[in-house]
MOPAC internal coordinates of N, CA, C and O (Angstrom, degrees):
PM7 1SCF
backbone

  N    0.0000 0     0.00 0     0.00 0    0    0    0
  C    1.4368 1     0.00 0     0.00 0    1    0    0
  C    1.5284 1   108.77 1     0.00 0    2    1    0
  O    1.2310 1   127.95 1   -44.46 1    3    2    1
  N    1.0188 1   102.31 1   135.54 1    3    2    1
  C    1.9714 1   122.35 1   170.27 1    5    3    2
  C    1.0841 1   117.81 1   -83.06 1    6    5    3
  O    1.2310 1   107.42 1   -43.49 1    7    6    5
  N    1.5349 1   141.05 1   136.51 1    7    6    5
  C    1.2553 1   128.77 1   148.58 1    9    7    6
  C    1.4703 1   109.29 1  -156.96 1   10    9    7
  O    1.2310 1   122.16 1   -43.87 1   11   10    9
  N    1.3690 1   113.47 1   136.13 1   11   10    9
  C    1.2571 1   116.68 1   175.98 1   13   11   10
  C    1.9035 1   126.51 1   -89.23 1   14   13   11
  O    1.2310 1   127.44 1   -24.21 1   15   14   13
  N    1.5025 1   103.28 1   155.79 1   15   14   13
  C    1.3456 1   100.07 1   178.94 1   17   15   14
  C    1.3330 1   101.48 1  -167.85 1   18   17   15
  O    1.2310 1   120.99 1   -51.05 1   19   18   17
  N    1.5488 1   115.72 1   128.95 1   19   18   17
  C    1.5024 1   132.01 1  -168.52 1   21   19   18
  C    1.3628 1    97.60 1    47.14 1   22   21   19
  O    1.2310 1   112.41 1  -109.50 1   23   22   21
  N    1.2754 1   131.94 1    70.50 1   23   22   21
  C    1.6894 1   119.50 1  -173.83 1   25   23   22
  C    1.1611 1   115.92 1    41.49 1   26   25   23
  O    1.2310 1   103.78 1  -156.73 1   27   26   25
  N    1.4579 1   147.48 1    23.27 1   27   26   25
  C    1.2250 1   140.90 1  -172.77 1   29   27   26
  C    2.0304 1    90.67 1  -107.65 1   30   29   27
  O    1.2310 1   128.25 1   -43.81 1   31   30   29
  N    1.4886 1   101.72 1   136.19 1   31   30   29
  C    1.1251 1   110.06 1   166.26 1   33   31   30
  C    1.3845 1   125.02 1   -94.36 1   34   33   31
  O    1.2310 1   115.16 1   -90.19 1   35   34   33
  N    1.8764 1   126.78 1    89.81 1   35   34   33
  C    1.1750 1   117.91 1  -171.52 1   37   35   34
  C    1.7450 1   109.87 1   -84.45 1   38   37   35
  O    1.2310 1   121.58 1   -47.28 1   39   38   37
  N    1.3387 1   114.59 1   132.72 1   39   38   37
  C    1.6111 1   125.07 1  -175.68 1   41   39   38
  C    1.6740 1    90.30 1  -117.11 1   42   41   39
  O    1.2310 1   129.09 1   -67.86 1   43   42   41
  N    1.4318 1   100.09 1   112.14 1   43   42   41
  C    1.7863 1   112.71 1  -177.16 1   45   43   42
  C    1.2606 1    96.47 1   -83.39 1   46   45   43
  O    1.2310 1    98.99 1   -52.65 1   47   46   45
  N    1.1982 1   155.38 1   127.35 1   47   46   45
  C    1.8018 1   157.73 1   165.17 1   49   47   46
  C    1.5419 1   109.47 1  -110.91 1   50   49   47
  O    1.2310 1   128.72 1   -53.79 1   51   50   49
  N    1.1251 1   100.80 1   126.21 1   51   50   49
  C    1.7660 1   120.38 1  -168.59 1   53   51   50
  C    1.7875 1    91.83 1  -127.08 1   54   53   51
  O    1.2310 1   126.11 1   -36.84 1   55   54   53
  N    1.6933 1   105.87 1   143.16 1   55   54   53
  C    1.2123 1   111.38 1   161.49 1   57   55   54
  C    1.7716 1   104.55 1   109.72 1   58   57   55
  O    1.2310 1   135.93 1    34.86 1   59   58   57
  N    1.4019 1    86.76 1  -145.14 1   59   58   57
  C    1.5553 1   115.66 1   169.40 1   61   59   58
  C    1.5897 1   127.86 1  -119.56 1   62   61   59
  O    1.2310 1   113.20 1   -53.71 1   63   62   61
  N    1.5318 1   130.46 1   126.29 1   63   62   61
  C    0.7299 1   105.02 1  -167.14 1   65   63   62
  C    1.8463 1   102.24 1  -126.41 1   66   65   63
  O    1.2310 1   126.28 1   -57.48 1   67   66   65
  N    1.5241 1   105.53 1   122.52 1   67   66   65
  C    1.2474 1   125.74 1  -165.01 1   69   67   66
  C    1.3753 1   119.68 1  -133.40 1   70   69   67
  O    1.2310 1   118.49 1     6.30 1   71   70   69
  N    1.2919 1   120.49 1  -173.70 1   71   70   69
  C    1.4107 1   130.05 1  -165.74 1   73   71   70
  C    1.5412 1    88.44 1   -72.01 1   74   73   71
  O    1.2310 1   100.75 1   135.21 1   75   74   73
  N    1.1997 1   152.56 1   -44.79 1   75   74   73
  C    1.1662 1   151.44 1   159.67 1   77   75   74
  C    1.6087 1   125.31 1   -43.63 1   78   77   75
  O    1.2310 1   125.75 1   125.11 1   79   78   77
  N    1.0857 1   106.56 1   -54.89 1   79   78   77
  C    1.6524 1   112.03 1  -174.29 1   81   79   78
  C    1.6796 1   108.85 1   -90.01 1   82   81   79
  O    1.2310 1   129.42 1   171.77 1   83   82   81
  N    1.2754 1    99.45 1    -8.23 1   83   82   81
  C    1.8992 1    85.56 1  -179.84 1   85   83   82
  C    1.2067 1   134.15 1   -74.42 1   86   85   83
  O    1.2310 1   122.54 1   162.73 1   87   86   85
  N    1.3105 1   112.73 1   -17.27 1   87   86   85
  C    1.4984 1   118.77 1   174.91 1   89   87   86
  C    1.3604 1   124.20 1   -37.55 1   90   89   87
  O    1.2310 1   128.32 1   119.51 1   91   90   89
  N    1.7780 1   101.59 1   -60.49 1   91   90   89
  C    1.4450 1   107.67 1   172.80 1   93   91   90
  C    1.5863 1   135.69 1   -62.44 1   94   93   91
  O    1.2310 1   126.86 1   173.36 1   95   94   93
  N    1.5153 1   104.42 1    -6.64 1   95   94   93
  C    1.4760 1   126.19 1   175.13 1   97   95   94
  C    1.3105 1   107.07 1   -70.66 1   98   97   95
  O    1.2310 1   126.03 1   118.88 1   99   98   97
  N    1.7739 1   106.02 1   -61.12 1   99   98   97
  C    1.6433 1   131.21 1  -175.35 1  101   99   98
  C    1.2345 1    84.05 1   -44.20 1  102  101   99
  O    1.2310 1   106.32 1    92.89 1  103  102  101
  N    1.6266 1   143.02 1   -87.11 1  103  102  101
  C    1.2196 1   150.41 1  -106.41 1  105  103  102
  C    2.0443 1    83.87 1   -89.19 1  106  105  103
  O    1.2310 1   124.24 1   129.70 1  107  106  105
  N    1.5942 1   109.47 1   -50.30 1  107  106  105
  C    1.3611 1    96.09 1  -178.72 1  109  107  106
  C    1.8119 1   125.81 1   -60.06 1  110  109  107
  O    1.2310 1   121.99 1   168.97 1  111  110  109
  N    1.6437 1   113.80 1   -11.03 1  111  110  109
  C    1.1534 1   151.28 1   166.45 1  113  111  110
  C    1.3206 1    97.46 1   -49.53 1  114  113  111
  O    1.2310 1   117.17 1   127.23 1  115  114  113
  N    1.4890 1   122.99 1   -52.77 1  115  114  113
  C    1.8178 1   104.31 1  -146.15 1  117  115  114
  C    1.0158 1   108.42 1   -84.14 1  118  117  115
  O    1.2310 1   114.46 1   -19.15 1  119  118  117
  N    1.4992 1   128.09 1   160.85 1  119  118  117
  C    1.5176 1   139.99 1  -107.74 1  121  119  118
  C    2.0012 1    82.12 1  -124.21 1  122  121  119
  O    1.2310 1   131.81 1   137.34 1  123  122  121
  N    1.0507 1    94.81 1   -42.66 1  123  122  121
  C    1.9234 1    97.91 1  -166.00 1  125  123  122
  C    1.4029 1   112.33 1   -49.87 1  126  125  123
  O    1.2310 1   117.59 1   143.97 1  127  126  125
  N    1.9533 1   122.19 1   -36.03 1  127  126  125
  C    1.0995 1    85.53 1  -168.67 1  129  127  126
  C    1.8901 1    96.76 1   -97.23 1  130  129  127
  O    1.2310 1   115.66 1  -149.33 1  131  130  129
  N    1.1423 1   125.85 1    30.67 1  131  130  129
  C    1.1896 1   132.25 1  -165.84 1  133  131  130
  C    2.2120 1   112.12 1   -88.13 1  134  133  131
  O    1.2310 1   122.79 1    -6.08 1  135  134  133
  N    0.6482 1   112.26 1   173.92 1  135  134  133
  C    2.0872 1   100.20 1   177.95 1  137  135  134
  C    1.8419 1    91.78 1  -103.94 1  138  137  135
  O    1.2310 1   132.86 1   -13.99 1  139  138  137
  N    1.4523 1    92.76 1   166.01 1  139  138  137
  C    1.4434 1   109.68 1   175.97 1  141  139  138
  C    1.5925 1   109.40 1  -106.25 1  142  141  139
  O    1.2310 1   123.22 1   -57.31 1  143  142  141
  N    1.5529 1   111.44 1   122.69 1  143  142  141
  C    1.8060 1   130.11 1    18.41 1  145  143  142
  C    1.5053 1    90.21 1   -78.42 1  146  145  143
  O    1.2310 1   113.82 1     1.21 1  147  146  145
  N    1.4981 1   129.29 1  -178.79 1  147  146  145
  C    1.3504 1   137.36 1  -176.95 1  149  147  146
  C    1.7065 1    84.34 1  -113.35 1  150  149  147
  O    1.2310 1   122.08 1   -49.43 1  151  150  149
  N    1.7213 1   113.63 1   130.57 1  151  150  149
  C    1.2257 1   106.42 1  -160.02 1  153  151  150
  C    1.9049 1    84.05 1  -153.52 1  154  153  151
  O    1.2310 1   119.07 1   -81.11 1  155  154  153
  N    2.0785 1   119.37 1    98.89 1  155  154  153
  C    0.7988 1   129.62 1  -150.78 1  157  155  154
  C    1.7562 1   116.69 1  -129.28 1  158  157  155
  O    1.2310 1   130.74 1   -67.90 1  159  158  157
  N    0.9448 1    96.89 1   112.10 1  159  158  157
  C    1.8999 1    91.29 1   168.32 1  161  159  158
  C    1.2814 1   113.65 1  -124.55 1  162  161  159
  O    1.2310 1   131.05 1   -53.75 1  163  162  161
  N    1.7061 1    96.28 1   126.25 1  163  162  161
  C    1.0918 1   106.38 1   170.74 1  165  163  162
  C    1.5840 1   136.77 1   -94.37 1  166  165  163
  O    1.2310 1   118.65 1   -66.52 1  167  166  165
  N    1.1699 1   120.18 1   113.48 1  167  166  165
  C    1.8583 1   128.86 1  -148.90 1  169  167  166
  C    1.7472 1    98.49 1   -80.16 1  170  169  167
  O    1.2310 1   121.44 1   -82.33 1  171  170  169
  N    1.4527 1   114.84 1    97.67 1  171  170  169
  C    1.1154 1   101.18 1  -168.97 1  173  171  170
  C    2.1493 1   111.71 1  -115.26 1  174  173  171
  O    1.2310 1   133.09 1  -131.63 1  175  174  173
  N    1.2783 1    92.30 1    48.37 1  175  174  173
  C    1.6327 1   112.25 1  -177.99 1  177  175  174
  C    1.2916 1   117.27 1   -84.40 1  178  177  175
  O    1.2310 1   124.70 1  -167.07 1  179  178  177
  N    1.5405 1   108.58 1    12.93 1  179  178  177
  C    1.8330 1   113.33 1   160.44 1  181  179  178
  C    1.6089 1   109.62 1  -145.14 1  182  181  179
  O    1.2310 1   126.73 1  -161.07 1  183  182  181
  N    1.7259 1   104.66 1    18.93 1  183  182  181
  C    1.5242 1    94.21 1   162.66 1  185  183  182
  C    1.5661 1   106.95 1   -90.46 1  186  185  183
  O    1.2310 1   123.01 1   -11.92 1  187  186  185
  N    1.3824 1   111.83 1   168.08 1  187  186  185
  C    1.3441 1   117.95 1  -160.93 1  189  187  186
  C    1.4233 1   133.79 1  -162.17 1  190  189  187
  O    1.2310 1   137.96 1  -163.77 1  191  190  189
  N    1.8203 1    82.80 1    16.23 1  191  190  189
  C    1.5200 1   116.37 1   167.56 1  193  191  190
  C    1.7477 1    93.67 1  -176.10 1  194  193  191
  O    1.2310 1   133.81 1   -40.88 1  195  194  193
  N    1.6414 1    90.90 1   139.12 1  195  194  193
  C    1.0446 1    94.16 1   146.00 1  197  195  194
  C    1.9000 1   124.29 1  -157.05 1  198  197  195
  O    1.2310 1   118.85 1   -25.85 1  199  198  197
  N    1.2478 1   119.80 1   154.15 1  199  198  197
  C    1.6490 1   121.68 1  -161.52 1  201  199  198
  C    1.4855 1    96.91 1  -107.12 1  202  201  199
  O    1.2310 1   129.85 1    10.21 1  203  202  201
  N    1.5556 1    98.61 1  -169.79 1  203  202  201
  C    1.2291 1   111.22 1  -163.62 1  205  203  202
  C    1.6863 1   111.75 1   -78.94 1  206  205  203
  O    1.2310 1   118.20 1   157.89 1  207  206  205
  N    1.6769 1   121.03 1   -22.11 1  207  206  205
  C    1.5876 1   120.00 1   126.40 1  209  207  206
  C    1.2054 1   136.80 1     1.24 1  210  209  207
  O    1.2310 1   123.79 1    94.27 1  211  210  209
  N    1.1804 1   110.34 1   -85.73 1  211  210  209
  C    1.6134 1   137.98 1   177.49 1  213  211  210
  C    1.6442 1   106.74 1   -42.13 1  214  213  211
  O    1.2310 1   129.99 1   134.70 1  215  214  213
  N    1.3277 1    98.35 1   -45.30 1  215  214  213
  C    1.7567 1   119.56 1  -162.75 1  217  215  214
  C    1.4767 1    95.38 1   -69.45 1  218  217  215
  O    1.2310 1   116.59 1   105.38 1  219  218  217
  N    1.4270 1   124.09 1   -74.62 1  219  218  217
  C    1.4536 1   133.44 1  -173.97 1  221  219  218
  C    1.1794 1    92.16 1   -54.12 1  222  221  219
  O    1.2310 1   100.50 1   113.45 1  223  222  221
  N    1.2434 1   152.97 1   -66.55 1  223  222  221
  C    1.2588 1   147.17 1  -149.80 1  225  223  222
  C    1.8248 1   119.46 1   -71.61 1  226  225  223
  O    1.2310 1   121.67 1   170.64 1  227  226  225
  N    0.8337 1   114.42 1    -9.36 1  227  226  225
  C    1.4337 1   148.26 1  -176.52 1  229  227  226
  C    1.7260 1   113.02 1   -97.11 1  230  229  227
  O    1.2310 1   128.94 1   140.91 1  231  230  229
  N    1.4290 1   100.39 1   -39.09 1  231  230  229
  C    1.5761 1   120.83 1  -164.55 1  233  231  230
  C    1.6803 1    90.16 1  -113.39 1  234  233  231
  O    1.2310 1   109.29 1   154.36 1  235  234  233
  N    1.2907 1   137.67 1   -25.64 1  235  234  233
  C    1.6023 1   117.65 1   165.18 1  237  235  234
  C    1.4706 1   111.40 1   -79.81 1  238  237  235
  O    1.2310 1   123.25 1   162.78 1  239  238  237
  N    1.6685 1   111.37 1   -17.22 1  239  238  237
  C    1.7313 1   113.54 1  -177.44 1  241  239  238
  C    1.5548 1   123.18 1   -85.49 1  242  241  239
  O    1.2310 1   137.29 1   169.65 1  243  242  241
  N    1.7270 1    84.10 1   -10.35 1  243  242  241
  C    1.8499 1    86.70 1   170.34 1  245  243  242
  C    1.0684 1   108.67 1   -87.63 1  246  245  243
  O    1.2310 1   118.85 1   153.15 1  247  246  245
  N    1.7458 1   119.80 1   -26.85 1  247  246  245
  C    1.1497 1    92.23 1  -146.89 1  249  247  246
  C    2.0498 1    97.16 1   -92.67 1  250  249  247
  O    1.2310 1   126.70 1   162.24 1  251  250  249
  N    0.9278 1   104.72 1   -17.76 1  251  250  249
  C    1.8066 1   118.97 1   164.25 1  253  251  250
  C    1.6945 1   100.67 1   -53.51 1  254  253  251
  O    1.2310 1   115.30 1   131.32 1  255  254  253
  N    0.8713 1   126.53 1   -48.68 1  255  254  253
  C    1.2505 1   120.86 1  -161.14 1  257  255  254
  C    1.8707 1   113.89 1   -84.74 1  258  257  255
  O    1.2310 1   131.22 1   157.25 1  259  258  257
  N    1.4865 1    95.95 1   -22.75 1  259  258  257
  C    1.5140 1   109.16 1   164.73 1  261  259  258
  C    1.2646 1   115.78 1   -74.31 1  262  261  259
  O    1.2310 1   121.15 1   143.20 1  263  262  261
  N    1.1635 1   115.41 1   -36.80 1  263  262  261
  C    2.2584 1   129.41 1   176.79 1  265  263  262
  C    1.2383 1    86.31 1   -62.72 1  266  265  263
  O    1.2310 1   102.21 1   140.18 1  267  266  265
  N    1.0515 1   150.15 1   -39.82 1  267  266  265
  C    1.2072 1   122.34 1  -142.29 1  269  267  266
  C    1.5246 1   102.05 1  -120.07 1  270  269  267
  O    1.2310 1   122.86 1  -171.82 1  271  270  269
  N    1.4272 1   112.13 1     8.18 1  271  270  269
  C    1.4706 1   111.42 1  -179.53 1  273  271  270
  C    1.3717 1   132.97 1   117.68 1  274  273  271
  O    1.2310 1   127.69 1   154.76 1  275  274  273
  N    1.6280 1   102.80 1   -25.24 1  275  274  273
  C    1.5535 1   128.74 1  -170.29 1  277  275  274
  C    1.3804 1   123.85 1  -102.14 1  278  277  275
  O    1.2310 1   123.57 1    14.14 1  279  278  277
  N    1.0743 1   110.75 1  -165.86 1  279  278  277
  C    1.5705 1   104.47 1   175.10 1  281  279  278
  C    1.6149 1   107.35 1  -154.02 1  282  281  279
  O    1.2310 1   115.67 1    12.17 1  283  282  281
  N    1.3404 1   125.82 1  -167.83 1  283  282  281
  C    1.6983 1   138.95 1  -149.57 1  285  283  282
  C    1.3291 1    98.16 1  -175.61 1  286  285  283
  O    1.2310 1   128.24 1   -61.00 1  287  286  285
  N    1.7121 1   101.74 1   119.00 1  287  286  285
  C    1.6135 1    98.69 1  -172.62 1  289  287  286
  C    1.5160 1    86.24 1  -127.98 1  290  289  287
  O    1.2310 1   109.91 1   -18.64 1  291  290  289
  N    1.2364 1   136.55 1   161.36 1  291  290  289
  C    1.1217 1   139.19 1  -168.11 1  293  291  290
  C    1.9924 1    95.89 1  -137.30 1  294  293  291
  O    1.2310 1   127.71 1   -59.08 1  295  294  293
  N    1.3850 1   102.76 1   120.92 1  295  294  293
  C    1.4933 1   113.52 1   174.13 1  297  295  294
  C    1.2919 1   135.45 1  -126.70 1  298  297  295
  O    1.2310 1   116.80 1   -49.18 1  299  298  297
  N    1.0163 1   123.70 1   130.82 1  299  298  297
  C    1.6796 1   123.92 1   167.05 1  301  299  298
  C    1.8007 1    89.62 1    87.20 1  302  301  299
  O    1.2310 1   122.44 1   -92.24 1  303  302  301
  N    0.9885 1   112.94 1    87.76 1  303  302  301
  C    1.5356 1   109.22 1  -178.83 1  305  303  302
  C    1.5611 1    86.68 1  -129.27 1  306  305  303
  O    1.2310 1   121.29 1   -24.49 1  307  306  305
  N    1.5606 1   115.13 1   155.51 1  307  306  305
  C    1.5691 1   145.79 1  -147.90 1  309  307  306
  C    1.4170 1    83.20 1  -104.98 1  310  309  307
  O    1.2310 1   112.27 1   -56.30 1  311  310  309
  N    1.5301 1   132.18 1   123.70 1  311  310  309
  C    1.6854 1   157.33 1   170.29 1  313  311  310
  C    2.0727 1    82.70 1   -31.22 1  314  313  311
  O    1.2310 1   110.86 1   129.29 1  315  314  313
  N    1.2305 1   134.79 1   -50.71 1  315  314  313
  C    1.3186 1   108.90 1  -143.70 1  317  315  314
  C    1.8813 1    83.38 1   -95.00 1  318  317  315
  O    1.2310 1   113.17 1   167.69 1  319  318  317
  N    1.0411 1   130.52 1   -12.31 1  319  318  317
  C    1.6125 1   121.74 1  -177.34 1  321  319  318
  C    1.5397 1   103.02 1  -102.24 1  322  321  319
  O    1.2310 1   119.09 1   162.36 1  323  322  321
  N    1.6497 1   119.33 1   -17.64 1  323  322  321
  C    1.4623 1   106.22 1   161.59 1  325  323  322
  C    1.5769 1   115.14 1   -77.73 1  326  325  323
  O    1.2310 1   115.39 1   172.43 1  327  326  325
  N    1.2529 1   126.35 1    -7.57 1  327  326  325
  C    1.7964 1   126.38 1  -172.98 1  329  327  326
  C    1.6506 1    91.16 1   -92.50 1  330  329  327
  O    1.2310 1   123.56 1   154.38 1  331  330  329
  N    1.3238 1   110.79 1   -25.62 1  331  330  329
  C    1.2407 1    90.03 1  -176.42 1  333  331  330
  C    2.0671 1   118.97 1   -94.22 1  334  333  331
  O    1.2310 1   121.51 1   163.16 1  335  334  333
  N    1.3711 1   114.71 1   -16.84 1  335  334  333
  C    1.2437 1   121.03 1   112.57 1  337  335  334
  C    1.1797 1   136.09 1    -0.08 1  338  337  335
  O    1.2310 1   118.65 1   106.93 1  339  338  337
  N    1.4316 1   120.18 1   -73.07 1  339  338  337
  C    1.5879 1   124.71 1   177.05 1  341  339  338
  C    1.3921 1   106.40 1   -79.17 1  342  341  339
  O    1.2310 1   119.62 1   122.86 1  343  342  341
  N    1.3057 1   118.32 1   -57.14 1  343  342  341
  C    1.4572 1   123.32 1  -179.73 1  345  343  342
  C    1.6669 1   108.55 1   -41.76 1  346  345  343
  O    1.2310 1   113.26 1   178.70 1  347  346  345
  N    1.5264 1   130.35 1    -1.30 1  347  346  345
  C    1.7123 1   128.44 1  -175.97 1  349  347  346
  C    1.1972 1   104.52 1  -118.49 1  350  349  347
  O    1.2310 1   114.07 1   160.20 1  351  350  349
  N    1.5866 1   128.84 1   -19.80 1  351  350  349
  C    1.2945 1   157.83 1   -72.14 1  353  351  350
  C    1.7583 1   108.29 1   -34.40 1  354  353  351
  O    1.2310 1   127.43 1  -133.92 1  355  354  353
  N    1.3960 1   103.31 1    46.08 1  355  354  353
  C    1.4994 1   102.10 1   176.30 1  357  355  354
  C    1.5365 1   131.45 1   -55.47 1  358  357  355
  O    1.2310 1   123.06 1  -177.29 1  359  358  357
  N    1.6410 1   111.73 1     2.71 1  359  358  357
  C    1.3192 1   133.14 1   166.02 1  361  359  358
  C    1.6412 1   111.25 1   -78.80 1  362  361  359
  O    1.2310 1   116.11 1   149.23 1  363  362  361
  N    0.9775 1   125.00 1   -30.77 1  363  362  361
  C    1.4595 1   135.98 1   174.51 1  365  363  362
  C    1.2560 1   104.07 1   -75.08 1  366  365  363
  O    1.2310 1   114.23 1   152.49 1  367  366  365
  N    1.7711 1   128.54 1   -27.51 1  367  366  365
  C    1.2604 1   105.14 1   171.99 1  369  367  366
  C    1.4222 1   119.00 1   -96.62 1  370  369  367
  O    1.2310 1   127.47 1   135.73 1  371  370  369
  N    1.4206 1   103.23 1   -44.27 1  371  370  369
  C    1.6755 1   115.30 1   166.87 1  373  371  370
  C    1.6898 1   129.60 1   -78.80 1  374  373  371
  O    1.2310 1   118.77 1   -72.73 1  375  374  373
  N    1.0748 1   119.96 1   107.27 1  375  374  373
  C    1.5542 1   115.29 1  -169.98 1  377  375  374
  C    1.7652 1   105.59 1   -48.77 1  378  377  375
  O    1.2310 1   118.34 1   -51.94 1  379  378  377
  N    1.1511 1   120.77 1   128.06 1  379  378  377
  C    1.1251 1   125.00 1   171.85 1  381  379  378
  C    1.8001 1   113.73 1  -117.26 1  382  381  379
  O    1.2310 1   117.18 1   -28.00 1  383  382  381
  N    1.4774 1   122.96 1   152.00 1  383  382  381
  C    1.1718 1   108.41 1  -147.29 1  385  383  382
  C    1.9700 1    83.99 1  -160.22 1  386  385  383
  O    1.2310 1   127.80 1   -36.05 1  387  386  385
  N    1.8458 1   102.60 1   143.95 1  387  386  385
  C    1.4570 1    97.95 1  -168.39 1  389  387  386
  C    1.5352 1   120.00 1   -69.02 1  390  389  387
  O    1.2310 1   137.75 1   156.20 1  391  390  389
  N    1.3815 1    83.21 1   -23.80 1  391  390  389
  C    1.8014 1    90.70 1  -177.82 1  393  391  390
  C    1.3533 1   120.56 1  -129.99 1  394  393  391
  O    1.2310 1   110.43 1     1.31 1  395  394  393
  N    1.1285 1   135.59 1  -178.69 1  395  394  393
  C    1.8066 1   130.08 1  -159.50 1  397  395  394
  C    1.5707 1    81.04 1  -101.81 1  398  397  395
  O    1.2310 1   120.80 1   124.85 1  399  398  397
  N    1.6531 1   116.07 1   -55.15 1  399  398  397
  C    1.9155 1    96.83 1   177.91 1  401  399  398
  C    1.5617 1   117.31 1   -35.31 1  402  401  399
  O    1.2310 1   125.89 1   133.54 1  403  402  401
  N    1.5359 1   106.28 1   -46.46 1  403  402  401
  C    1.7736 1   103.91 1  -165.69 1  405  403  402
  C    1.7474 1   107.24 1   -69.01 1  406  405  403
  O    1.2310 1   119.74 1   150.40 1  407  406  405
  N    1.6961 1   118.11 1   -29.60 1  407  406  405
  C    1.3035 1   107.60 1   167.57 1  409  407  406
  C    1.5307 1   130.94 1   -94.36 1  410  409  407
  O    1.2310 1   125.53 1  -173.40 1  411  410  409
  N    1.1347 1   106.99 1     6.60 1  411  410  409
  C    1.6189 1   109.79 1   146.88 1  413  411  410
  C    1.7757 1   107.55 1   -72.79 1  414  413  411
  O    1.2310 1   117.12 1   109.17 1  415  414  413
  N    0.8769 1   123.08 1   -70.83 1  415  414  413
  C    1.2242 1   129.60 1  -167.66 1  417  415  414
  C    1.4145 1   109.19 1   -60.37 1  418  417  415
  O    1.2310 1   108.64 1   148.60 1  419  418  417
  N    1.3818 1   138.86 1   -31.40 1  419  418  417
  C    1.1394 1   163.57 1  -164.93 1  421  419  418
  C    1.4544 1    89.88 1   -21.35 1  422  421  419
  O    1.2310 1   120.10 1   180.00 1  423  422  421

């Protein structure tokens, strides 16, 4: 699910997100139908796995969203998909934040 606020593009992610389910993430990912800078958090407080998918896909959307001016904050992520987070240290590249209020406001 999509929803916007102050120009912020919130992408709600439920489930698992894998070599299977990412497509529809990627596609909610792309930058065109988004405003300039493209400035995105993704609320991820009902994913509940995530693979090495999830990771690249996460890590090609920052880095699009940085070219172009913007940024990708990733919030409210579940203790076993934030360790895996640290374990890439994909938190060092993507700001991650406890709650979707703290990454709007971020």
């Amino acid at each position: 699910m999509t929803t916007s606020t102050d120009g912020v593009h919130v992408l709600t992610v439920a489930g698992e997100i894998d070599h299977d389910t990412a497509p529809p993430l990627q596609r909610a990912l792309d930058l065109s139908h988004m405003g300039t800078p493209p400035r995105v958090v993704v609320d991820m407080r009902q994913v509940t796995f995530m693979d090495s998918a999830g990771i690249n896909l996460l890590v090609a959307a920052h880095q699009a969203t940085t070219q172009a001016g913007g940024w990708l904050r990733l919030a409210s992520a579940q203790d076993s998909v934030l360790r895996t987070l640290h374990i890439v240290e994909l938190d060092t590249i993507i700001n991650c934040y406890p709650t979707l209020r703290d990454a709007l406001h971020g």
